[in-house]
C-alpha positions as CSV (number, residue, x, y, z in Angstrom):
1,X,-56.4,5.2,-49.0
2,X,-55.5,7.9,-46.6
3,X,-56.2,5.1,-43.7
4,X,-53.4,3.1,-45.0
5,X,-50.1,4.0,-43.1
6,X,-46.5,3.6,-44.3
7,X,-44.8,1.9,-47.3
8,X,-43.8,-0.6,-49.1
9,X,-40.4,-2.4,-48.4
10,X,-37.2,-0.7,-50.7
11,X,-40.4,2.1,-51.5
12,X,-40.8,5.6,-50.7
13,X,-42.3,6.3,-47.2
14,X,-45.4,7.8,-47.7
15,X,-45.9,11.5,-46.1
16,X,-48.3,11.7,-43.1
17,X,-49.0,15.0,-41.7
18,X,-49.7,14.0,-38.2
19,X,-46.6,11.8,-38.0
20,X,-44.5,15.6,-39.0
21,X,-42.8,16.9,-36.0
22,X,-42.4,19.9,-35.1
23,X,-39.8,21.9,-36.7
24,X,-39.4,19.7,-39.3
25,X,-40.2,20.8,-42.6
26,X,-40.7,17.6,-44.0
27,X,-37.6,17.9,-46.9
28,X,-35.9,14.6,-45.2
29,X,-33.0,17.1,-44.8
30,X,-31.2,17.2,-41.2
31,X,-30.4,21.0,-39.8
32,X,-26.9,22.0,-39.6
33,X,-26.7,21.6,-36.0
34,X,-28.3,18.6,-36.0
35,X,-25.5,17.1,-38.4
36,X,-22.7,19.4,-36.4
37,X,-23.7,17.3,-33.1
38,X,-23.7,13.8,-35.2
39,X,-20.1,14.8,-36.2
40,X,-19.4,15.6,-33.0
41,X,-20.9,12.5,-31.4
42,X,-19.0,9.9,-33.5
43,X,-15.7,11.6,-32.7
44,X,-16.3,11.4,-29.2
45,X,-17.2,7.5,-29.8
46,X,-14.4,6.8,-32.1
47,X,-11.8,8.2,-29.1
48,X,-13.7,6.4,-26.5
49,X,-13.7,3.2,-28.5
50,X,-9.2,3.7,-29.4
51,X,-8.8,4.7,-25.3
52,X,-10.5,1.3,-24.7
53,X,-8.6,-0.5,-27.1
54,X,-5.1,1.1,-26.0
55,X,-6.4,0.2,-22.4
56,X,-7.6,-3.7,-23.0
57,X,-4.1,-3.7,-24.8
58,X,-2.0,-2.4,-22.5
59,X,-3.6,-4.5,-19.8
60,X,-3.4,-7.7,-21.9
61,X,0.8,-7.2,-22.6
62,X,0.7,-6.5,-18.7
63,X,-0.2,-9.7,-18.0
64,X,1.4,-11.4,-20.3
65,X,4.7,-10.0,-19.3
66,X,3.8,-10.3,-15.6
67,X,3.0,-14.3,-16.4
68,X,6.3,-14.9,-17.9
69,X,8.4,-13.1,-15.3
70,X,6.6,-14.4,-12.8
71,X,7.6,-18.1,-14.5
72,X,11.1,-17.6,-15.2
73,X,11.4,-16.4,-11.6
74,X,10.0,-19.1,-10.9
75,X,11.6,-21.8,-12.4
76,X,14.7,-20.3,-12.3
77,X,14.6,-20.1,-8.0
78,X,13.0,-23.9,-7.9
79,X,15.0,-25.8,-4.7
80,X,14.0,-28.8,-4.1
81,X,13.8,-30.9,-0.7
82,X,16.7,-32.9,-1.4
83,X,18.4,-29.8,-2.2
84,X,17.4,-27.8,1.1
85,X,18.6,-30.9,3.1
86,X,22.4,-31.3,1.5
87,X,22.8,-27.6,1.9
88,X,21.7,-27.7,5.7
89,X,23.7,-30.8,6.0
90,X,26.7,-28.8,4.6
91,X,26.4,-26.1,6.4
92,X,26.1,-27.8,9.7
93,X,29.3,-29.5,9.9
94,X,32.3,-27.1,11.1
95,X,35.8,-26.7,9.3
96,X,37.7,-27.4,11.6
97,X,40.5,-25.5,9.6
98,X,39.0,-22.7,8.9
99,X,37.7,-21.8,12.4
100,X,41.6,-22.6,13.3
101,X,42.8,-19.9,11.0
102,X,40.4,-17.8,12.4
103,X,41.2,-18.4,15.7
104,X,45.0,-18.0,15.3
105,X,44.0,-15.1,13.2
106,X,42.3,-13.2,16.8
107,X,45.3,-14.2,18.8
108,X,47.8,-12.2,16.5
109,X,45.6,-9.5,16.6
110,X,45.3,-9.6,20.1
111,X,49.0,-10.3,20.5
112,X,49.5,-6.8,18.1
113,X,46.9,-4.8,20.5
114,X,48.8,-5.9,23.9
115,X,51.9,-5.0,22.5
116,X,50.9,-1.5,21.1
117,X,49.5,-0.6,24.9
118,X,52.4,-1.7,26.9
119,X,54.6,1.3,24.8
């Protein structure tokens, strides 16, 4: 029977001396270091694992807030060609009043600079 290796499944395991390691006592029972450093390892996971999460997050409302700027900017700016054209069109033709105000506007001025010099 000795040849025979392992257990049954749900069974105990069945106690081979060559398969002991070393420093093992062969209680099943983990050293206090050895349960220390498990501690210590799943913390380290578990804040690696909520830094990820507040990453993938953040990155995700990023986007989604760059998306929907980036559309109401977009739909909000939208000219078309017809647009483009009337406004060019509009802004080709001269007022004629306007540019006469303006013009009379100078002169005064003028006028107010030529009579200030000859006092």
């Amino acid at each position: 029977m000795s040849g025979i290796t392992g257990g049954y499944p749900g069974g105990p395991p069945r106690h081979d001396p060559e398969r002991q390691t070393a420093g093992s006592d062969g209680s099943g029972l983990r050293s206090g270091e050895t349960v220390e450093a498990g501690v210590e390892g799943r913390v380290v996971r578990d804040k690696r694992k909520k830094r990820n999460r507040r990453l993938a997050v953040g990155l995700v409302a990023s986007l989604i807030v760059a998306a929907g700027v980036g559309a109401y900017v977009g739909l909000k700016s939208r000219e078309t060609a017809e647009d483009l054209a009337r406004k060019e069109a509009e802004s080709a033709e001269p007022d004629l009043g306007r540019e006469a105000d303006r013009l009379l506007n100078e002169l005064w001025k003028m006028e107010d600079l030529e009579r200030i010099n000859r006092r």
